[in-house]
C-alpha positions in Angstrom: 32.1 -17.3 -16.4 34.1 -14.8 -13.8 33.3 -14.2 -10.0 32.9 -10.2 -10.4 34.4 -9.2 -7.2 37.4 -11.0 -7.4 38.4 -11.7 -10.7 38.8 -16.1 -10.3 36.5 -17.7 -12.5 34.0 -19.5 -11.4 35.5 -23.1 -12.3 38.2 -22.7 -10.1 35.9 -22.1 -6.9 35.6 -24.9 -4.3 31.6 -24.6 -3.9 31.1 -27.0 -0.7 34.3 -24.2 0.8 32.8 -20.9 -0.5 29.3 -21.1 -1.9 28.3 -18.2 -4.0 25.4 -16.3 -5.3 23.3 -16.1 -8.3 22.5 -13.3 -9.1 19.2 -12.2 -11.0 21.2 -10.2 -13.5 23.6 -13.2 -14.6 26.6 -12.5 -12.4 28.1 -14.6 -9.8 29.5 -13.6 -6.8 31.3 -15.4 -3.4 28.6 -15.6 -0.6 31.3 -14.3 2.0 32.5 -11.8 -0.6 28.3 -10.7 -0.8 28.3 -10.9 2.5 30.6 -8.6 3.1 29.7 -6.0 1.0 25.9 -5.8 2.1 27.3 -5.6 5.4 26.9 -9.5 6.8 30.1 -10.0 9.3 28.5 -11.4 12.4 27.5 -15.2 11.9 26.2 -18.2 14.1 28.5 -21.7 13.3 28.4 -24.9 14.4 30.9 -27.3 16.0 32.5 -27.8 12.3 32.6 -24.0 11.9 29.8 -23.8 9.0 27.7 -21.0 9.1 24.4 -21.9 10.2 22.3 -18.2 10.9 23.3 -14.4 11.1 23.4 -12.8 14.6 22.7 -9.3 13.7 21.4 -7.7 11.0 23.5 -4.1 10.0 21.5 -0.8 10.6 18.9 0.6 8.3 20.9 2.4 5.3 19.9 6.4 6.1 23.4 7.5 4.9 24.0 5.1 2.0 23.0 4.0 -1.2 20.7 0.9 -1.7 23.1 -2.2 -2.3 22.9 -3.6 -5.5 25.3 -5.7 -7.7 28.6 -4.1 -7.8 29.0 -5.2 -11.7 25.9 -3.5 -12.8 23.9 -2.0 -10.6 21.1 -5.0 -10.5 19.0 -5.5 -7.7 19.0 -7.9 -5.0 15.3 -7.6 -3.7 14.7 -11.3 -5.2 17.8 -13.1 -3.2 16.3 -14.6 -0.3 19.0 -13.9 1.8 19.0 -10.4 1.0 15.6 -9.5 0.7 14.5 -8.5 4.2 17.2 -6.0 4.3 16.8 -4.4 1.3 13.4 -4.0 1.2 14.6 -2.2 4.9 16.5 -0.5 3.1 13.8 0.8 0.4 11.4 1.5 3.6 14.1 3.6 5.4 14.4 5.9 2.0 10.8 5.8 1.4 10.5 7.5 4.9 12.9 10.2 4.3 10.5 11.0 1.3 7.4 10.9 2.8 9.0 13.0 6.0 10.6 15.6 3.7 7.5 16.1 1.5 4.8 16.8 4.5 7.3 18.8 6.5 7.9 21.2 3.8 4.4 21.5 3.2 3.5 21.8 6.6 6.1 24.8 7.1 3.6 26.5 4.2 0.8 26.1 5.8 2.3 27.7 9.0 3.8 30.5 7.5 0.3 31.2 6.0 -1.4 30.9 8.9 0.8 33.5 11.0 0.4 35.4 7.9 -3.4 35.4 8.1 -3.5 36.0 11.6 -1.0 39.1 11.6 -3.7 40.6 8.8 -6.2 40.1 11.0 -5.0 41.5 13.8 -4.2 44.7 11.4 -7.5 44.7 9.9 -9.6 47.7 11.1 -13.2 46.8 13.0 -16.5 47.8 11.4 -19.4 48.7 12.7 -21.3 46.3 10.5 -19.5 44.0 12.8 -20.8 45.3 15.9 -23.8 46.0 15.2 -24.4 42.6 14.4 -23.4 42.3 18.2 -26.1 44.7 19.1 -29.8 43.2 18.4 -31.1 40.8 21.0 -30.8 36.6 20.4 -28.7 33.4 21.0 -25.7 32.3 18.8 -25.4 28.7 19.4 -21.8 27.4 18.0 -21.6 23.5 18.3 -20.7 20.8 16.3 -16.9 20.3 15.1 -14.2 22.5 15.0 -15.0 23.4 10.7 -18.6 23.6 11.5 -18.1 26.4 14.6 -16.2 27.8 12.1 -18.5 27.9 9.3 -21.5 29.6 11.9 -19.6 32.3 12.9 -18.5 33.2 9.4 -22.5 32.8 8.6 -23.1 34.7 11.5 -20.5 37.3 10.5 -21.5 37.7 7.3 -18.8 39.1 5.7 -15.7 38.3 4.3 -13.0 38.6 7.6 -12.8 35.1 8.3 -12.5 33.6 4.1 -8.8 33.5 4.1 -9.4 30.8 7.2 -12.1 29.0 5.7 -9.7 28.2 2.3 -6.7 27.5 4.5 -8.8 24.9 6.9 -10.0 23.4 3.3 -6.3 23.1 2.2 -5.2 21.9 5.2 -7.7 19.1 5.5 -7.3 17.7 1.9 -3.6 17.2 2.2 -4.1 16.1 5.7 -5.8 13.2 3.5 -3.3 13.1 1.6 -0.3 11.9 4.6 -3.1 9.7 6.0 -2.5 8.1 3.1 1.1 8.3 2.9 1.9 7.6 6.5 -0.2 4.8 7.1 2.2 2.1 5.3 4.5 2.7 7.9 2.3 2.5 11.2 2.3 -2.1 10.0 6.2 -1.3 9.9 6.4 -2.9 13.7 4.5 -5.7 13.3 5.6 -6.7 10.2 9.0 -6.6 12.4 7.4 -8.4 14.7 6.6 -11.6 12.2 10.0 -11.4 10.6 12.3 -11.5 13.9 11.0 -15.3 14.6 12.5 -16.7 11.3 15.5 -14.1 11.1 16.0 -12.5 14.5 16.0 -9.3 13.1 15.8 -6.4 16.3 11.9 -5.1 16.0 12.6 -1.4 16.7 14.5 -1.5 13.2 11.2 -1.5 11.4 9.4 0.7 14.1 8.9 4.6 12.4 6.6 7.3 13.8 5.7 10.1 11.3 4.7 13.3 13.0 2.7 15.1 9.5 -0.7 14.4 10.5 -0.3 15.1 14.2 1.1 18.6 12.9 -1.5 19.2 10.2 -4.4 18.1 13.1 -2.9 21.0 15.3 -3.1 23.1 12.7 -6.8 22.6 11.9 -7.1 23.4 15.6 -5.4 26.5 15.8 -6.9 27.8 12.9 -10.1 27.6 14.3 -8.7 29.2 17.7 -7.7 32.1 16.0 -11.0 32.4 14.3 -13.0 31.8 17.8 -10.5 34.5 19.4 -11.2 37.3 16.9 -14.9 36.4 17.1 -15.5 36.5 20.9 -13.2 40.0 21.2 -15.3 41.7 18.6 -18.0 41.0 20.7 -15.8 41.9 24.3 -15.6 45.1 22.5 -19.2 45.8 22.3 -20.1 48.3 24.7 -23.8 46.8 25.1 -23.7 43.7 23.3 -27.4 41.8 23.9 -26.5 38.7 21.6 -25.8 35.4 24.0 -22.9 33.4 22.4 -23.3 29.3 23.5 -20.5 27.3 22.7 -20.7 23.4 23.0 -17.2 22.1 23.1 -17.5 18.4 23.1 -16.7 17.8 19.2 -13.9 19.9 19.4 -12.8 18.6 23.0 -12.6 15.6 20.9 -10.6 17.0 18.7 -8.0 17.6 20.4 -8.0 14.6 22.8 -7.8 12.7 19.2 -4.4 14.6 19.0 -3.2 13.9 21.9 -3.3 10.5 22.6 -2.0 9.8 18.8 1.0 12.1 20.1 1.1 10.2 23.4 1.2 7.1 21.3 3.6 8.1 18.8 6.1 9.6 21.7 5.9 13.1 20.2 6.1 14.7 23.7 6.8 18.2 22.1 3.1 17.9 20.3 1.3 16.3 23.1 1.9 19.4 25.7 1.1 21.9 22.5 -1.9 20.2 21.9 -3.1 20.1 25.6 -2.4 23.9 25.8 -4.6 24.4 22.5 -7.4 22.0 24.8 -6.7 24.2 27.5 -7.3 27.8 25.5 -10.2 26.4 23.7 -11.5 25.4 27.2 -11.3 28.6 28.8 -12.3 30.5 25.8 -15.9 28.7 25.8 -16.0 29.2 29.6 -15.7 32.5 28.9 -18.2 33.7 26.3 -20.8 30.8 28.1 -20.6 32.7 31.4 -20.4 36.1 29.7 -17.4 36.6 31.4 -14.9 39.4 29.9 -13.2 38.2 27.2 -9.5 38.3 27.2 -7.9 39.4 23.6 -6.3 36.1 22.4 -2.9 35.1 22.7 -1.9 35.6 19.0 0.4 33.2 17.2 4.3 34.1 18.0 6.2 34.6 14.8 9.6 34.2 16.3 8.6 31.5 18.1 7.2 29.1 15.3 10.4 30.3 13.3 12.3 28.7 16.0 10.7 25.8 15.7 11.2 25.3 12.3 14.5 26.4 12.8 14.8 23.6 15.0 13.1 21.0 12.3 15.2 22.1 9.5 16.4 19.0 7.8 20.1 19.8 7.3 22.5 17.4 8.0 22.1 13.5 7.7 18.9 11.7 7.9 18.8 10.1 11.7 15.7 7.8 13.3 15.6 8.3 17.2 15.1 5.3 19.4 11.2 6.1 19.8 11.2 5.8 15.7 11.1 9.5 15.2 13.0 10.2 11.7 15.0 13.4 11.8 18.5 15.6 10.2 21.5 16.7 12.0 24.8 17.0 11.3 25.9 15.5 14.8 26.2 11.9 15.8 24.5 11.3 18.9 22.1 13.8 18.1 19.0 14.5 20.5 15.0 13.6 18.4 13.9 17.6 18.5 10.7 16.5 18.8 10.9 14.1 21.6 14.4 14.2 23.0 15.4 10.9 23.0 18.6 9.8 21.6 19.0 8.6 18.4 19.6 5.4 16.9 22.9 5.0 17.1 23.8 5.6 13.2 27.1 7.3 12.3 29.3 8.4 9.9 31.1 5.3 9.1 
C-alpha cells in the first residue's frame, strides 16, 4: 500500500524510526508527517530523543477548515491522538453557529421592538384611556414582569399594548430555544478541566461564554419597561386621576438581578451596567406611581443608539474568542471583545 503524503510505500518505512497512522478510511500516513499537518510541532522526549508527550496543543481552528485525511476527506474523530482536538475543533464551529443564529435573531427582535415603541409614542391618546384613570380604586400590579404586563393590558382594556404582549411571547419561546442551544457549552470548562490532567491541554481553550440569552432576558425586560412607562404617563396626564396604581417590584427586581449576575458571571461588562440601569428605571418608576409622585415621560428607546450597537456586533470579518471566552468577528488581529473589552485570544491570520 502507499504512505499518501509522501508517495514511499509503506514496506519501505522503518516503523520503530517513524511510526505511522491508521487511518479509519484505509490510508496510511507518517505520524510526524500527521503530526505536522494537524498542527503537532512542539513535543516532550526523553534522554534517547523519543517522543514521549505533546507540550502544547495548537489553537482552536476559527479560521480553518476541520482536519481530515488529506487523500479523501475522512475523518479523524476516532484516532486517539487526534480526537480531543478535533472534537475542539467541531465545538469551536458549532459556536460560530449557535452565535450567528441567536445574534441575528436577536437584532429582529430589537428592531421590532424600537419599532413598536416609536408607534406608540405616535399613537394618539383616547379618552376611553383616561377615563379609565378617572373613577375611584386601586390597581395593584405585582407578580413578574409578563404578569404586570398582562394587568395593565386587562386594566387597559384595549388593544395599545397587543403588539407587546406577542413580542414578549416570541421573545420568550426562542429564549427557550438558546437555553437550549447554549447550554452545551457552559460544561465546555470543565470538561477542559478533566482533559488537561491526561493531555495538558490549556483550560481556557474549551471555556466559551454565549451572550443570546443574557440579550433576549434584557429584552423581556425592556419590553415591559416600555409598557409600564406608557401606562404610568397616561395616567401623569390625567388632570384628576382618583385610581391608586401599587406596584410590587420584587419579581421583577429579581428579574433583573437574575441578569446581572449571569452577565457578571459570564464577563459581559457591557450587559451587566445595561441591565443595572434597566433595575434602576424600573426602580424609580415604581417609586414614583407608589408615592403618587409626578411621573416623568419615559426615556424612550434610542434608535441611533441600538443601531450603533449592532453596528458594533456586526459579524464581519473573521470569527475571534476573547480571553474571557466571548466569541466575536473582526477583521483586525488583536482585536478588542466589543462586549467586554478584553483582548482576544491571540488567533491570527497565519
Amino acid at each position: 500500500m502507499v504512505v499518501v503524503f509522501d508517495e514511499r510505500k509503506y514496506c519501505d518505512i522503518d516503523l520503530d524510526a517513524e511510526p505511522c497512522i491508521f487511518l479509519d478510511c484505509g490510508h496510511i500516513i507518517p505520524g510526524t508527517a500527521m503530526d505536522f499537518i494537524i498542527g503537532f510541532e512542539q513535543y516532550e522526549r526523553d534522554a534517547d530523543g523519543k517522543i514521549i508527550s505533546i507540550k502544547s496543543f495548537p489553537k482552536p481552528f476559527w479560521e480553518t477548515v476541520i482536519k481530515s485525511c488529506q487523500q479523501c476527506g475522512g475523518s479523524l474523530r476516532n484516532i486517539a491522538r487526534y480526537g480531543m482536538i478535533i472534537r475542539q475543533c467541531l465545538l469551536d464551529d458549532s459556536v460560530k453557529k449557535v452565535a450567528s443564529w441567536s445574534h441575528s435573531r436577536i437584532m429582529e427582535f430589537e428592531r421590532h421592538l424600537i419599532d413598536e415603541q416609536e408607534q406608540l409614542q405616535q399613537s394618539t391618546t383616547s379618552n376611553e384611556y383616561l377615563q379609565r384613570f378617572g373613577g375611584q380604586g386601586v390597581l395593584r400590579i405585582s407578580g413578574s414582569s409578563i404578569a404586570q404586563m398582562l394587568t395593565i393590558y386587562d386594566w387597559i382594556g384595549n388593544s395599545r399594548y397587543t403588539a407587546f404582549i406577542e413580542l414578549h411571547t416570541s421573545i420568550y419561546k426562542f429564549l427557550h430555544e438558546v437555553i437550549r442551544e447554549e447550554q452545551p457549552y457552559a460544561l465546555t470548562q470543565h470538561t477542559g478541566q478533566m482533559a488537561g490532567s491526561a493531555v495538558r491541554l490549556e483550560i481556557d481553550q474549551f471555556k466559551f461564554q454565549l451572550r443570546g440569552e443574557i440579550m433576549l432576558r434584557m429584552l423581556l425586560i425592556r419590553c415591559y419597561l416600555i409598557v409600564l412607562g406608557d401606562f404610568l404617563l397616561l395616567k401623569g396626564n390625567v388632570s384628576e386621576s382618583h385610581t391608586t396604581v401599587k406596584i410590587k417590584t420584587g419579581d421583577t427586581e429579581k428579574e433583573c438581578e437574575q441578569v446581572i449576575r449571569m452577565a457578571e458571571r459570564r464577563g459581559y461588562a457591557r450587559q451587566e451596567e445595561e441591565c443595572r440601569m434597566l433595575l434602576a428605571k424600573f426602580v424609580a418608576m415604581a417609586h414614583q406611581a407608589n408615592h403618587n409622585m409626578g411621573i416623568y415621560p419615559p426615556t424612550p428607546e434610542n434608535r441611533s443608539f441600538w443601531d450603533a450597537i449592532r453596528e458594533d456586533l456586526k459579524e464581519t470579518g473573521r470569527w475571534r474568542r476573547c480571553v474571557r471566552g466571548h466569541p466575536f468577528t473582526s477583521q483586525v488581529n488583536g482585536s478588542k471583545c466589543p462586549d467586554c473589552g478584553a483582548p482576544d485570544h491571540g488567533i491570527t491570520n497565519e
